[in-house]
C-alpha positions as CSV (number, residue, x, y, z in Angstrom):
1,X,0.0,0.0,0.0
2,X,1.6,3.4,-0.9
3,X,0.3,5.2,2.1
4,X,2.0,2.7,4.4
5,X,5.2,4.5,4.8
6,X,3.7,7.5,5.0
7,X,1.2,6.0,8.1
8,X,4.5,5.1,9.8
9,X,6.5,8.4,9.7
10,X,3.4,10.2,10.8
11,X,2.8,7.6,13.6
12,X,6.3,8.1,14.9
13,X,6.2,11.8,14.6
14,X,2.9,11.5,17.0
15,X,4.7,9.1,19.2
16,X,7.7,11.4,19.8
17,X,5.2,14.7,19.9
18,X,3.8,12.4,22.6
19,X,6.6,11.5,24.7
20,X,8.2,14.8,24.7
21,X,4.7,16.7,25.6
22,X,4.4,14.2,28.8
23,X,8.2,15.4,29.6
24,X,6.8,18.6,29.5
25,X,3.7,18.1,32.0
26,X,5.7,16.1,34.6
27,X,8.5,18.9,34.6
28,X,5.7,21.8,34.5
29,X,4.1,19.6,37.3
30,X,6.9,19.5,39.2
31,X,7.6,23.3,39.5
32,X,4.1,23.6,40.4
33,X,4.1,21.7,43.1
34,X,7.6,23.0,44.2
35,X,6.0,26.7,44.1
36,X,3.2,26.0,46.0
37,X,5.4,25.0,49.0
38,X,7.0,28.5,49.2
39,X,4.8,31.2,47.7
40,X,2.2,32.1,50.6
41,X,-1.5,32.6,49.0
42,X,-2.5,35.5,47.3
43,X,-5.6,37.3,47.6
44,X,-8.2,36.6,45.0
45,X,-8.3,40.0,42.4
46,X,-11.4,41.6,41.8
47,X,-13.4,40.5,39.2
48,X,-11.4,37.4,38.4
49,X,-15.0,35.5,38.8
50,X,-16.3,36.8,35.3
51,X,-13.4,35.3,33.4
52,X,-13.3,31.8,31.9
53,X,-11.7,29.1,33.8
54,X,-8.7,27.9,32.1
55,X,-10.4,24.3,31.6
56,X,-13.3,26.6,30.0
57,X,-10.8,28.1,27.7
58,X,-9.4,25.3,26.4
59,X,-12.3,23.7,25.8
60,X,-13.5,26.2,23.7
61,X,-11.0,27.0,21.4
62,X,-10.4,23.3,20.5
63,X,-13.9,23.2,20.2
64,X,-13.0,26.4,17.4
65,X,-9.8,24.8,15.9
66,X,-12.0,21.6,15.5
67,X,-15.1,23.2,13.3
68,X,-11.8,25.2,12.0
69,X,-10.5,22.0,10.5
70,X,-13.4,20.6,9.2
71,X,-14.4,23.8,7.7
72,X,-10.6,24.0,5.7
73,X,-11.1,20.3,4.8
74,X,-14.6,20.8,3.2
75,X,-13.3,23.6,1.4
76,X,-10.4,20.9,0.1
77,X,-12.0,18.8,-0.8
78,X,-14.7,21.0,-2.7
79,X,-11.8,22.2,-4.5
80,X,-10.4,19.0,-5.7
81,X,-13.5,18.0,-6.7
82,X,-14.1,21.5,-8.3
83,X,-10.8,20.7,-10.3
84,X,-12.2,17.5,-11.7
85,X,-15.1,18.4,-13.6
86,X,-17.2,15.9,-15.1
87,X,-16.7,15.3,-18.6
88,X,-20.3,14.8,-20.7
């Protein structure tokens, strides 16, 4: 199959995206915790209760990039299509 090599290379790009994106976590995890050891708590800023949670921010602009990519993929494919007409 001719797409078989190109399955693999994208598999092991997604597995090393993977790995090194879990490095990133535990380290970012790590400093976290190690922070919230020795900085004393702040006081909660005014107004902060009208912004998005981060979760809630997130959510939403995958939720974007994912209507995003199906939008750009539609418009791909109606083009390739649109570059084939049919012949009568």
């Amino acid at each position: 199959m001719a797409d078989e090599p190109m399955e693999k290379a994208q598999d092991q790009l997604l597995d090393a995206l993977a790995k090194g994106q879990q490095q990133l976590v535990d380290a970012v995890r790590k400093w976290a915790e190690t922070g919230a050891k020795v900085t004393p708590d702040l006081p909660t800023l005014p107004l902060t209760d009208l912004l998005p949670k981060p979760e809630e921010a997130v959510a939403s602009q995958f939720e974007f990039a994912e209507k995003l990519l199906a939008s750009q993929r539609q418009f791909a494919e109606d083009l390739l299509a649109a570059s084939r007409p049919e012949k009568s």
